[in-house]
VEXDREN-2710 file (C-alpha; in Angstrom, 1 decimal):
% VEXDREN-2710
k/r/px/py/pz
1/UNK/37.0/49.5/139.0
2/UNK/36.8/49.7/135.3
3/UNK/39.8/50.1/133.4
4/UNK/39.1/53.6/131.5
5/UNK/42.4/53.0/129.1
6/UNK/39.7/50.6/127.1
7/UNK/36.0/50.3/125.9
8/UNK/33.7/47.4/125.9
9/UNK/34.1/45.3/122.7
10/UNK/30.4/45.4/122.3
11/UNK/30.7/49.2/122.4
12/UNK/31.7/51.4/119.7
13/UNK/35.8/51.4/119.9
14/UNK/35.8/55.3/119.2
15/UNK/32.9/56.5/121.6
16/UNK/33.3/58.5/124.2
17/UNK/33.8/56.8/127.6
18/UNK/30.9/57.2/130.1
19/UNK/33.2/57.6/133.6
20/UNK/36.4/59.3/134.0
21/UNK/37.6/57.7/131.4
22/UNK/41.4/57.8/131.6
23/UNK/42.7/57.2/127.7
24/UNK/39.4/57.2/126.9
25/UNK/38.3/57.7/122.5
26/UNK/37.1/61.0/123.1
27/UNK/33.6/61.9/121.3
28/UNK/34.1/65.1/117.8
29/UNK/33.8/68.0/119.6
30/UNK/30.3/69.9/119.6
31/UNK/29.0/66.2/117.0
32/UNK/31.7/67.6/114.4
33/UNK/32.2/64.4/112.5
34/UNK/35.9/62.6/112.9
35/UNK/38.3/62.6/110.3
36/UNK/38.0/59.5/108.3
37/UNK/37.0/57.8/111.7
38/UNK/37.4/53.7/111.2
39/UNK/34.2/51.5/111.4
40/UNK/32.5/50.7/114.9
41/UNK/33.4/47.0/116.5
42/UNK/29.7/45.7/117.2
43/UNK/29.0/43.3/119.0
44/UNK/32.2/41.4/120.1
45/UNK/31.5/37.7/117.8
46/UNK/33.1/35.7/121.1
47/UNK/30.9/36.7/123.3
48/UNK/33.3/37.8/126.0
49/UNK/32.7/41.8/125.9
50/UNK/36.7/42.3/125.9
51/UNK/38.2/45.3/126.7
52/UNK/39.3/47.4/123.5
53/UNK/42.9/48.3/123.8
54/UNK/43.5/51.8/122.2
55/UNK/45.7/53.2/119.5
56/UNK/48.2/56.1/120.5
57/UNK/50.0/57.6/117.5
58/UNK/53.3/57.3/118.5
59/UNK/54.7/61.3/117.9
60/UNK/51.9/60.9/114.8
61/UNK/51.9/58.4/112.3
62/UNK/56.0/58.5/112.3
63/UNK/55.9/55.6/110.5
64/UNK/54.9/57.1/107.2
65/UNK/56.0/60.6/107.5
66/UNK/58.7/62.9/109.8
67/UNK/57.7/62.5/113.2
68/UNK/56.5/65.6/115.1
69/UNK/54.5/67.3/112.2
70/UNK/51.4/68.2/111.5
71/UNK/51.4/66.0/108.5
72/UNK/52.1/63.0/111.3
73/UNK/49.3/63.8/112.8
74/UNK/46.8/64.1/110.1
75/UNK/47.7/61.2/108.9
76/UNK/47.4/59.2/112.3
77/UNK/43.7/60.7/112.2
78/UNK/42.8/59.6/109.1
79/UNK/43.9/56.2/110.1
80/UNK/41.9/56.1/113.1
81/UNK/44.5/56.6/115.9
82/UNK/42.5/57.3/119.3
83/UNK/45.3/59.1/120.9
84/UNK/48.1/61.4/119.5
85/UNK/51.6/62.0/121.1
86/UNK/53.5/65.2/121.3
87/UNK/56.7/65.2/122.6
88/UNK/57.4/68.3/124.2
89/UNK/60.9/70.7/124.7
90/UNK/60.5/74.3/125.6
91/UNK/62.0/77.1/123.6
92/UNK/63.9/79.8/124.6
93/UNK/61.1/82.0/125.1
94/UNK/59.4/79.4/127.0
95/UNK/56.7/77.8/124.4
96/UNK/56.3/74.2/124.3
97/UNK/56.7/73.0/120.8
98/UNK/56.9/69.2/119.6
99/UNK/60.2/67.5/119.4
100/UNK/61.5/64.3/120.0
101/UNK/64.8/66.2/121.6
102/UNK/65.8/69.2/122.5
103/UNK/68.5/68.8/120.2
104/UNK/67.2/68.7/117.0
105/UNK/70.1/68.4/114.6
106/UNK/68.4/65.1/113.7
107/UNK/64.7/66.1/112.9
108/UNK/65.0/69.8/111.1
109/UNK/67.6/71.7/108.7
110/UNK/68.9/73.8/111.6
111/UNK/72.5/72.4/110.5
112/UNK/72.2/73.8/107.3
113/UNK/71.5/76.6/108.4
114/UNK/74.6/79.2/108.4
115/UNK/72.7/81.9/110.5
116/UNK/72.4/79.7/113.0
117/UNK/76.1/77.9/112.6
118/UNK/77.1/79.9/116.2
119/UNK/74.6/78.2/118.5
120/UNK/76.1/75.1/118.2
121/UNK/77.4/73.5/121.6
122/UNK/78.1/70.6/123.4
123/UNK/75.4/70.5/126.6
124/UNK/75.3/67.8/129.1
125/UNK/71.7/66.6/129.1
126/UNK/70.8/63.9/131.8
127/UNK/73.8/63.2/132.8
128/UNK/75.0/62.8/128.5
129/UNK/77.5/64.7/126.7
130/UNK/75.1/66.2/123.7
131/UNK/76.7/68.4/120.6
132/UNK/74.0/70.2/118.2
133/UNK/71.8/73.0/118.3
134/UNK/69.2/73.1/121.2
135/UNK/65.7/74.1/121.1
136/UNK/66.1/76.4/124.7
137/UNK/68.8/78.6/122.5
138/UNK/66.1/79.4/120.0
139/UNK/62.9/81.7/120.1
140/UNK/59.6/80.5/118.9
141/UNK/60.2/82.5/115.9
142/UNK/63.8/81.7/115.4
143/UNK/62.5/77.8/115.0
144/UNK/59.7/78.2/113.0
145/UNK/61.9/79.3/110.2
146/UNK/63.5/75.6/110.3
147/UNK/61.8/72.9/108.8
148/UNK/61.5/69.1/109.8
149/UNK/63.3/66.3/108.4
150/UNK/62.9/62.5/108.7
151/UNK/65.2/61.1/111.7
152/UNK/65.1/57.7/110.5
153/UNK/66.4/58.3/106.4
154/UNK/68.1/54.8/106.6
155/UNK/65.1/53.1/107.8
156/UNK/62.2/55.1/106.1
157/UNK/63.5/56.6/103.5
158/UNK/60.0/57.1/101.6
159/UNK/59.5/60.0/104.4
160/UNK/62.2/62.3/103.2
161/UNK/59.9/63.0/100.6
162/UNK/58.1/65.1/103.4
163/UNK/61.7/66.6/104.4
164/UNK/61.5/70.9/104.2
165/UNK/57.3/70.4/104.3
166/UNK/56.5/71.4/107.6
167/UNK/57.6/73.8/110.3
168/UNK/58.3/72.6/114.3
169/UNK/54.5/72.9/115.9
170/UNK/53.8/74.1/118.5
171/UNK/51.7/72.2/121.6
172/UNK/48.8/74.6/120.6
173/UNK/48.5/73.4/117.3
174/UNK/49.1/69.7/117.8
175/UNK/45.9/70.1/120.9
176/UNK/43.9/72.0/118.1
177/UNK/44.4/69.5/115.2
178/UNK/43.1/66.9/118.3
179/UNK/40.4/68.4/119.5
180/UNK/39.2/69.0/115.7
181/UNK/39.5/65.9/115.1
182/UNK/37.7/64.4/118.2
183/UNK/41.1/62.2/119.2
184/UNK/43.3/62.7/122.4
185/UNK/46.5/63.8/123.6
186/UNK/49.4/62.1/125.4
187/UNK/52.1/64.7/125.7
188/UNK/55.5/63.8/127.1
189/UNK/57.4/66.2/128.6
190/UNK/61.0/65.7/127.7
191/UNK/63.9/65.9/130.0
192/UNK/61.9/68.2/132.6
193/UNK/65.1/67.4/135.0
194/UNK/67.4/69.3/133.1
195/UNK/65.2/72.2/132.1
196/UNK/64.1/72.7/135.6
197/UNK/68.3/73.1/136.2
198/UNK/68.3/76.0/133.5
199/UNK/65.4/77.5/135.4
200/UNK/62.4/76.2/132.7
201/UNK/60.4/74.0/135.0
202/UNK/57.8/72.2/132.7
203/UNK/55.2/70.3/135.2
204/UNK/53.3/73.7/135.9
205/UNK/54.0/75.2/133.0
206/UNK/52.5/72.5/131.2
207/UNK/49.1/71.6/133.4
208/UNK/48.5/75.9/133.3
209/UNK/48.9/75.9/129.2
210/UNK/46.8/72.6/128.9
211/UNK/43.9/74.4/131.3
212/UNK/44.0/76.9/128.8
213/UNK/42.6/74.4/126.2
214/UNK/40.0/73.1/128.4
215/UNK/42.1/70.1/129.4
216/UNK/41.6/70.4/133.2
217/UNK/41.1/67.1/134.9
218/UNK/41.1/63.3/135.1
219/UNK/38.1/63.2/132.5
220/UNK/39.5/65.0/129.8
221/UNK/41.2/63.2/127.0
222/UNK/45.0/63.9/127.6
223/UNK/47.7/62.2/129.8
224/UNK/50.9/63.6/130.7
225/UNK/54.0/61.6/130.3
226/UNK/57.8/61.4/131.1
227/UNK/60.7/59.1/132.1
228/UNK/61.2/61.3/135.1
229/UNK/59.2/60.5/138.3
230/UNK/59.4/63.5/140.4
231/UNK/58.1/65.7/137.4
232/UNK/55.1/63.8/137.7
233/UNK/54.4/64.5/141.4
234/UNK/54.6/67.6/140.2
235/UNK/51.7/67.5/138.0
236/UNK/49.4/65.8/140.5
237/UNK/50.2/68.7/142.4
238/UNK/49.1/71.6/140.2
239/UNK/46.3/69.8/138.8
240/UNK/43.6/66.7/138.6
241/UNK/45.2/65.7/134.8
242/UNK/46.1/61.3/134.7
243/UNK/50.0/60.9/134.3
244/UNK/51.6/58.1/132.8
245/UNK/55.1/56.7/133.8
246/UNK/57.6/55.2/131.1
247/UNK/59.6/52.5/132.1
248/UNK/63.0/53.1/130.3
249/UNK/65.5/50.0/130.3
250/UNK/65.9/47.8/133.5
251/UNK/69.2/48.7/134.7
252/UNK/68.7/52.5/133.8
253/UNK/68.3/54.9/136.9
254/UNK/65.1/57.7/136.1
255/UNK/67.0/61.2/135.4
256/UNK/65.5/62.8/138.1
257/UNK/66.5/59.9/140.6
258/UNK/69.8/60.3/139.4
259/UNK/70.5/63.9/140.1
260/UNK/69.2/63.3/143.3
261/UNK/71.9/60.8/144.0
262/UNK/69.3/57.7/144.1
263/UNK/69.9/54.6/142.7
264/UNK/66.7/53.0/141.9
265/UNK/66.9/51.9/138.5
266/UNK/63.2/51.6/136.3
267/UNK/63.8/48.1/136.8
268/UNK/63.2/48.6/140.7
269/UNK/60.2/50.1/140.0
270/UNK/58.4/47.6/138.4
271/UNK/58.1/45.8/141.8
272/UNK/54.7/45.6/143.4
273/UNK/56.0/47.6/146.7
274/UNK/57.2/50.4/144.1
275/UNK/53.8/50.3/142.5
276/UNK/51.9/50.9/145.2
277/UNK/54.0/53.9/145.5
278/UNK/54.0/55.5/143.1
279/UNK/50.1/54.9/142.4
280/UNK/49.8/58.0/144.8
281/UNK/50.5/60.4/141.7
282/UNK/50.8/57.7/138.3
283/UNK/48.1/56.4/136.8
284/UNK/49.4/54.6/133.8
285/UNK/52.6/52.2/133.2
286/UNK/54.6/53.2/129.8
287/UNK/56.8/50.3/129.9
288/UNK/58.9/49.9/127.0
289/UNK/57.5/46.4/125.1
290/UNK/59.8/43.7/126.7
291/UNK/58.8/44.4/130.1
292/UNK/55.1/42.7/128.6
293/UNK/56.4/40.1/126.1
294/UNK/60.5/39.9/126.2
295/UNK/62.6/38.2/123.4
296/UNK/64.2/35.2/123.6
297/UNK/67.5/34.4/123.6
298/UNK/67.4/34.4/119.3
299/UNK/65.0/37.5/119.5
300/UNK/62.1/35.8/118.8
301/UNK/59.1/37.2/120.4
302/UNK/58.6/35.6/124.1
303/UNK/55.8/34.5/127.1
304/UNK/54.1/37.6/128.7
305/UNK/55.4/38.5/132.1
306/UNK/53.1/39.0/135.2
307/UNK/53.6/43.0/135.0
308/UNK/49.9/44.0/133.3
309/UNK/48.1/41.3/135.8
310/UNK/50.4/42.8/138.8
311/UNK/49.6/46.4/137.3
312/UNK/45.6/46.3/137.0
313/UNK/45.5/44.7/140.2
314/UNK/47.0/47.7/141.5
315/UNK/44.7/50.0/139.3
316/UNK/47.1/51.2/136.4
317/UNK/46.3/51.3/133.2
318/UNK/49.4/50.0/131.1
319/UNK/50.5/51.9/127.7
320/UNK/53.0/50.2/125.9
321/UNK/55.9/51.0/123.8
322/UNK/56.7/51.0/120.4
323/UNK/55.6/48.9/118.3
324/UNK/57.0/49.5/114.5
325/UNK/57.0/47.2/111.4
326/UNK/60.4/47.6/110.1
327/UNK/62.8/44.3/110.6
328/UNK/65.0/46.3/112.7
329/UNK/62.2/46.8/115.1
330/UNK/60.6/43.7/115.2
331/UNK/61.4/39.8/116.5
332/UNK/63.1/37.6/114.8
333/UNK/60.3/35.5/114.2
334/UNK/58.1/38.4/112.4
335/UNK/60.8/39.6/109.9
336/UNK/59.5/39.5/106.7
337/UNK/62.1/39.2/103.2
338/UNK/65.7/38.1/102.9
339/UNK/68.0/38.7/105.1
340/UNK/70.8/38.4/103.0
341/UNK/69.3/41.4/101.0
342/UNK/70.8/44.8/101.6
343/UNK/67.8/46.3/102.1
344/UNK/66.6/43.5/104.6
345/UNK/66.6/45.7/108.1
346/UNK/64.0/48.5/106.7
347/UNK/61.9/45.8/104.7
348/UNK/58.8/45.1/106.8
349/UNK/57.6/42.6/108.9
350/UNK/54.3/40.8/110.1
351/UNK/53.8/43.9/112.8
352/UNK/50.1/43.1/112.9
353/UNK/51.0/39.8/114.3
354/UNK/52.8/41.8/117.1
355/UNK/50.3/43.9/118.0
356/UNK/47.5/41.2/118.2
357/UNK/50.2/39.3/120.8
358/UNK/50.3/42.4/122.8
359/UNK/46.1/43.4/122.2
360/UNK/46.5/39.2/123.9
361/UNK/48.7/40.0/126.8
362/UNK/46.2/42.8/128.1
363/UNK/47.7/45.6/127.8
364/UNK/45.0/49.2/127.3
365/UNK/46.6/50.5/124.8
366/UNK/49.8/50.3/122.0
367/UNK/52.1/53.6/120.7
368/UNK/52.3/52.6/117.3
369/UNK/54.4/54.4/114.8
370/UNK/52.0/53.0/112.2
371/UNK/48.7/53.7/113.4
372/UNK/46.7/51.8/110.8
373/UNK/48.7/49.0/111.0
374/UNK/47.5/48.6/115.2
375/UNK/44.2/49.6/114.0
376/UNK/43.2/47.0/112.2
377/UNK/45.0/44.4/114.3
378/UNK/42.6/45.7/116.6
379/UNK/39.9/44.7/114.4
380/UNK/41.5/41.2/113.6
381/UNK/41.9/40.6/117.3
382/UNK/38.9/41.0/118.6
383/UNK/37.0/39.0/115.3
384/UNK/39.3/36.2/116.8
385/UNK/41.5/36.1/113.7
386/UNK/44.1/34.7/116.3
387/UNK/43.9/31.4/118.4
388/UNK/43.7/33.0/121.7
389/UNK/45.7/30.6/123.6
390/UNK/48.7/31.4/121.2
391/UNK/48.5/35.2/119.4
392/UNK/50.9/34.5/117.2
393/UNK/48.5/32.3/115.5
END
């Protein structure tokens, strides 16, 4: 069976797959051109007709701007991102909007806010002792007079200049900027454990407003994600849509697992008995980037692991996560600058080297908080910039 996360390298990397293409580059909708859509891969010049992994904008292009806005986005589109990524939290009146959280003290001005001073609390999210101000205690209208901030001020500080730009989008808004755009979406639903406690299940919720956008089965361009299994049973049972499963940290028990008293840690699930589970109702692997290349013991980038061989043979696609050019994020061996500097853990690294290593280990496709960057890795890859016995050149 072919693997629908990729295209042939002989094809066109942004064309519309021909058979139910799973994280497929969806064509413009009704020939509407793509926004500043990069330049086709012809022929692949070693001959082999690889697979094409794909580009999924990390909540946008978060890299460059706040992540979860509009701006984010745009600007993954422009640089040629096949896939967007909303995180999604429900609001008090039950409207999915685009957050990283459902606290969201970090990513708007709701603390500086004095109107809404009262609503702070301390809420026990997934089993964690959270203080802020919570997206379920807000209306849709109540949160649109917020505006988003840059999480990460220490790291990327040339974001704030986006800080008080944009409001908190709504799902609707992120699938219409997509679908103008030609590109897909890979939403995430966000803690759906501990919304489905306060009575704001998200799995049907999500499958009945996504329907409502044309988004109806397994050969549309969307995916639905989430760290919790169960919730994506769930999905599989009110609709045909492909669902993804992130792998959060090895020792960490799934959310849902754990209010059920289970002990199966993500970890567990990586086994080939646990695949062939779960394959009933997930079609792609998320697994966070050391499950595919770990570090070594100085955190320099590592030897692939067996898990995207043991996952295709098993039919999943696998989506990995997040790859970032800052030094903080990156291997030892790709940090770029001094490190006696000050400014030495947001100065940036050779990222595109990553990304080639992990275009090299197999994997379908990449979240990348800098889309362009995993772009044209793409594009160096597959011209065989790289030795391919060794990606790291």
């Amino acid at each position: 069976m072919p693997r629908p996360l990729t295209t042939g390298a002989a094809a066109v990397v942004l064309a519309a797959a021909t058979a139910a293409p799973l994280l497929h580059a969806p064509s413009a909708p009704d020939g509407a051109a793509r926004a500043a859509a990069p330049a086709a891969v012809a022929d692949d010049p070693r001959g082999d007709d690889r697979d094409v992994p794909l580009v999924l904008a990390h909540r946008g292009a978060s890299g460059y701007a706040p992540e979860h806005t509009l701006t984010a986005y745009a600007m993954a589109v422009t640089m040629g991102a096949d896939y967007v990524e909303p995180d999604l939290v429900l609001t008090k009146d039950g409207v999915f909007v685009a957050r990283h959280e459902n606290e969201i003290s970090g990513t708007t001005d709701v603390a500086d806010r004095p109107e809404f001073a009262d609503r702070r609390t301390t809420k026990t999210i997934d089993g964690v002792a959270v203080t802020g101000w919570f997206t379920e205690d807000m209306t849709l209208a109540e949160l649109r007079t917020l505006r988003a901030v840059e999480r990460l001020p220490d790291v990327r500080p040339g974001n704030t200049a986006y800080d008080g730009l944009d409001q908190v989008p709504t799902l609707e808004e992120v699938v219409e900027l997509a679908q103008e755009a030609g590109v897909g979406v890979i939403p995430e639903m966000k803690h759906p454990t501990y919304f489905a406690s306060i009575g704001m299940p998200m799995p049907e919720r999500l499958v009945d407003e996504l329907a409502g956008y044309g988004l109806t089965d397994e050969d549309d361009p969307v995916v639905v994600q989430s760290f919790d299994v169960t919730p994506l049973a769930e999905v599989k049972a009110a609709g045909d849509l492909r669902t993804s499963l992130n792998l959060g940290s090895a020792a960490t028990v799934p959310p849902d697992y754990a209010a059920q008293g289970r002990t199966t840690t993500y970890g567990d699930l990586t086994s080939s008995a646990q695949l062939r589970r779960l394959s009933r109702f997930v079609d792609v692997l998320g697994p966070e980037k050391g499950y595919v290349i770990p570090r070594r013991a100085d955190g320099s980038l590592g030897e692939p692991t067996d898990l995207v061989a043991r996952a295709h043979r098993l039919g999943y696609e696998v989506a990995v996560y997040t790859l970032r050019r800052e030094n903080t994020f990156l291997p030892t061996d790709l940090r770029g600058g001094d490190p006696a500097s000050p400014e030495y853990a947001r100065a940036t690294g050779d990222s595109a080297l990553e990304h080639r290593a992990f275009y090299e280990a197999g994997v379908d496709a990449v979240f990348s908080d800098h889309p362009d960057v995993a772009v044209a890795a793409r594009s160096e890859w597959l011209a065989g910039d790289a030795d391919p016995d060794d990606p790291r050149g």
